[in-house]
MARGUFI-74577 format. One line per 4 residues: number of its first residue (from 1); their letters; for each residue x, y, z of C-alpha. Coordinates in pm, 1 decimal. Layout:
! residues N
NUM) a) X:Y:Z  ...;
***
This chain:
! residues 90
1) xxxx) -7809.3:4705.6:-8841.8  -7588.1:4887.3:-8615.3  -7198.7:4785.1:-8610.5  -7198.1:4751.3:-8190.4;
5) xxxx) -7507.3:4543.6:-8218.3  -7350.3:4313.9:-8487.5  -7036.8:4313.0:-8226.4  -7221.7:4212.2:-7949.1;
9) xxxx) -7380.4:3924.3:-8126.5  -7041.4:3811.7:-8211.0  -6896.7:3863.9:-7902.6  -7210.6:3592.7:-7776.7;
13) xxxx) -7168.2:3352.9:-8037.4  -6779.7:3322.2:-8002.8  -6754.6:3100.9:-7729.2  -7026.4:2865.3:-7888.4;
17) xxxx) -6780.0:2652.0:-8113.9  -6569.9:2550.3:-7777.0  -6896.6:2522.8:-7604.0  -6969.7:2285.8:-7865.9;
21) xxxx) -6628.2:2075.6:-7896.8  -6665.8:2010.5:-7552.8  -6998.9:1890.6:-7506.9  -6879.1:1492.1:-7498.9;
25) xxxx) -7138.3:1442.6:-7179.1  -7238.9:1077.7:-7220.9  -7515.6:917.6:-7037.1  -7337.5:660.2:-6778.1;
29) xxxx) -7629.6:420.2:-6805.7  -7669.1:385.6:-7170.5  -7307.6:602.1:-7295.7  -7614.6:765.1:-7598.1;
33) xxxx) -7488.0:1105.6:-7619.5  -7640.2:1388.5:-7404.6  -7780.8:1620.4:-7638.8  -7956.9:1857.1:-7415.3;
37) xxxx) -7773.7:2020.1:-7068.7  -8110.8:2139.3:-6968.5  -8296.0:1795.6:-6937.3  -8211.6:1586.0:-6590.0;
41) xxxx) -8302.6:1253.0:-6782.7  -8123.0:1082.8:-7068.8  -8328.9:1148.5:-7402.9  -8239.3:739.8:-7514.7;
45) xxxx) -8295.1:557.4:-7168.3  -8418.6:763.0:-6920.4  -8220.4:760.2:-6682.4  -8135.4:1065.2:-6467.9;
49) xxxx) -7819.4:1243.4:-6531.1  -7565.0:1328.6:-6295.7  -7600.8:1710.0:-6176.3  -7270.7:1836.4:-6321.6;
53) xxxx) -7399.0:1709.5:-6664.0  -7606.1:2017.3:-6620.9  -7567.4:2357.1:-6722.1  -7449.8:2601.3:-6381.1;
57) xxxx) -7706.9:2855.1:-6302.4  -7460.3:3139.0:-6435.8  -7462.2:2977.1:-6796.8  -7880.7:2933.2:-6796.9;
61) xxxx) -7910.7:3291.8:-6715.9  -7666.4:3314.0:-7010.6  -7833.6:3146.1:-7240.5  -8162.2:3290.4:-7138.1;
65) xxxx) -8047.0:3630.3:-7220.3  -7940.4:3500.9:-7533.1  -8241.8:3379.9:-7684.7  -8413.4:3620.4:-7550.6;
69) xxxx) -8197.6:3845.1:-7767.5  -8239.6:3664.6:-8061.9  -8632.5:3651.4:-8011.7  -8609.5:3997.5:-8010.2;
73) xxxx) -8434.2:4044.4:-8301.5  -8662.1:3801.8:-8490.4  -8948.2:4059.1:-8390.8  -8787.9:4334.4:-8533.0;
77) xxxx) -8723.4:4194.5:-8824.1  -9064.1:4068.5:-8881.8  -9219.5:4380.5:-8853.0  -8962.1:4590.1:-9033.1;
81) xxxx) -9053.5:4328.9:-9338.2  -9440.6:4377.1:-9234.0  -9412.8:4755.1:-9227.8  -9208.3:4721.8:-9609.9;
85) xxxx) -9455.5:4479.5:-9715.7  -9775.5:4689.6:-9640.2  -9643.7:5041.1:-9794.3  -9549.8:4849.8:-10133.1;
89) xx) -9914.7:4763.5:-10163.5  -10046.7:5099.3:-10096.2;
***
């Protein structure tokens, strides 16, 4: 793997422990934790969740492009193991 691509995944998984550490979102019905910034209901209750419990359009695209990154990568991987697999049997 190339040293700028291992850089760039770092550089996207740096902010994730703060992201993390401040994730203390509680659901004002029921106070169960929110687990999921995506979801407008509470995953205990039910209850819908206050908009700013949500993530901003700016960190969805975000996140998007992140998975879709690491989907990516998890294809690539799989068939540079596929490729290595088939020429060992030949």
């Amino acid at each position: 793997m190339k040293t700028t691509e291992n850089s760039a995944i770092a550089a996207d998984w740096a902010g994730w422990p703060s992201l993390a550490s401040r994730n203390c979102f509680q659901c004002p019905h029921c106070a169960s934790i929110v687990y999921s910034r995506t979801s407008r209901f509470c995953g205990v209750c039910g209850t819908n969740l206050p908009a700013n419990f949500l993530f901003s359009p700016a960190e969805r695209s975000g996140i998007k492009t992140l998975l879709q990154r690491e989907r990516d990568r998890h294809r690539a991987w799989l068939h540079r193991r596929d490729t290595r697999s088939r020429s060992e049997l030949v």
